[in-house]
One Martini backbone bead per residue (centre of mass of N, CA, C, O) as a GRO file, in nm:
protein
   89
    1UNK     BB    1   6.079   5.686  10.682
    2UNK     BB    2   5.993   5.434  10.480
    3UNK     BB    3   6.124   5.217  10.264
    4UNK     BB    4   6.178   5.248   9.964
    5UNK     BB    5   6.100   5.122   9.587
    6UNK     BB    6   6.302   5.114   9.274
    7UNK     BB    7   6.345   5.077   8.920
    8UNK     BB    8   6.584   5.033   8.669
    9UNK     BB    9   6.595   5.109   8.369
   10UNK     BB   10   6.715   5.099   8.034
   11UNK     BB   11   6.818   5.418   8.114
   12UNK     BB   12   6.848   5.512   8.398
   13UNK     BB   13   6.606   5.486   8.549
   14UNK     BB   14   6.368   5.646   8.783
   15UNK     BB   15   6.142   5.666   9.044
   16UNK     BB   16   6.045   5.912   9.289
   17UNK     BB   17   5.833   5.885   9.503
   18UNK     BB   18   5.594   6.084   9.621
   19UNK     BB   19   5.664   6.146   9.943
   20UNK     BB   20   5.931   6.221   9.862
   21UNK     BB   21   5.889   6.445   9.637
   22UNK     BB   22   5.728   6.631   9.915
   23UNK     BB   23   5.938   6.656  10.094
   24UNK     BB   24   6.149   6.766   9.902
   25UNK     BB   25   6.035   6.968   9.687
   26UNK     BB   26   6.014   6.759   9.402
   27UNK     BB   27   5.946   6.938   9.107
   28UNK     BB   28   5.910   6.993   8.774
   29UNK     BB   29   6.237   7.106   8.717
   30UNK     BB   30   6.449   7.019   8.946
   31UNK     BB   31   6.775   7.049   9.022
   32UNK     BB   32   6.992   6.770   9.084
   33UNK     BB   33   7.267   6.671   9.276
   34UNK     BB   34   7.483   6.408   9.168
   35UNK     BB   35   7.629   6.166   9.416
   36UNK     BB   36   7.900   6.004   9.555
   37UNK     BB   37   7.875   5.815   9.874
   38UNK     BB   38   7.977   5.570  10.011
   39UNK     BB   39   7.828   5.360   9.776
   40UNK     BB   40   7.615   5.619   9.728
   41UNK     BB   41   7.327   5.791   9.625
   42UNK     BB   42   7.298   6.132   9.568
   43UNK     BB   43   7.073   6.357   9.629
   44UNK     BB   44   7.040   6.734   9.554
   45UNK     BB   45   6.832   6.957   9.571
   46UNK     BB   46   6.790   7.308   9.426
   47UNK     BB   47   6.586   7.428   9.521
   48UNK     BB   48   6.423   7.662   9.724
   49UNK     BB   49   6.262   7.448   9.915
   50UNK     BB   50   6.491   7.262   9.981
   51UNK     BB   51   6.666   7.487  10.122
   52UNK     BB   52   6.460   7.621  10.328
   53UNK     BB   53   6.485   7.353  10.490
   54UNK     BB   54   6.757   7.313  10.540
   55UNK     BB   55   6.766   7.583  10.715
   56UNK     BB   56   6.585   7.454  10.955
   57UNK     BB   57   6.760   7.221  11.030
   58UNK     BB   58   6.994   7.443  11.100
   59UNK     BB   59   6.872   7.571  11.372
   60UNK     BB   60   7.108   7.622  11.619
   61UNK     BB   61   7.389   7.476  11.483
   62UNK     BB   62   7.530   7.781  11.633
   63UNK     BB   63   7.541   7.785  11.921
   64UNK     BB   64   7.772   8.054  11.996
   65UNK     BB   65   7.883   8.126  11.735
   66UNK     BB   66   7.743   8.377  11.663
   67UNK     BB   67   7.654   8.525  11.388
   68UNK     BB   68   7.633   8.494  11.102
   69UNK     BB   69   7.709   8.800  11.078
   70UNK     BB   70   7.987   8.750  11.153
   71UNK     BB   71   8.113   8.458  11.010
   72UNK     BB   72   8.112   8.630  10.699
   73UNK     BB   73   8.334   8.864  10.822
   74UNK     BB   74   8.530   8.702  10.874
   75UNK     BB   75   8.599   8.510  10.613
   76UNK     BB   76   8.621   8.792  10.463
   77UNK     BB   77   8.920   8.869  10.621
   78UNK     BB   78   9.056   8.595  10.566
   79UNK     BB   79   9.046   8.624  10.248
   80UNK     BB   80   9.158   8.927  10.227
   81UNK     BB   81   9.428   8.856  10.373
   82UNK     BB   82   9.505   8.658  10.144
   83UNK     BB   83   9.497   8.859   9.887
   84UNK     BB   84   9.730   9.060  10.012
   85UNK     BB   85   9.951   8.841  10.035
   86UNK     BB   86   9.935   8.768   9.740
   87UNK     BB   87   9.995   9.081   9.633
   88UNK     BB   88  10.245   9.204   9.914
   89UNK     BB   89  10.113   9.396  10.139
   0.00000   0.00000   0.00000
């Protein structure tokens, strides 16, 4: 997609083009969670369509590496085990 530009209002505001905000499933009350990463401002959609969105882009992502459940049981146990050994067990 081609840089378009918005302009910062005297409240600290922006519109983010309409073309942005369809593809990223932006609709009115998406709640956005906003930071610096090296001197650039991310804005993070939290939709559930902006997350779907995400889990599609990563798709592929972990090939080799297990399933998914494999990968959060596995988590799950060296959690677990940093717990038992917090406890004294």
């Amino acid at each position: 997609m081609e840089a378009m530009h918005s302009i910062v209002s005297s409240k600290g505001q922006i519109v983010i083009p309409a073309a942005i905000r369809e593809q990223l499933g932006l609709e009115r009350g998406t709640v956005v969670t906003i930071r610096v990463e090296g001197g650039k401002v991310i804005l993070d959609p939290q939709s559930l369509q902006a997350k779907l969105r995400r889990i599609d882009e990563m798709k592929g992502s972990t090939a080799g590496l297990g399933s998914g459940a494999d990968l959060l049981l596995e988590d799950r146990r060296i959690e677990r085990q940093r717990e038992l050994d917090e406890e004294g067990w």
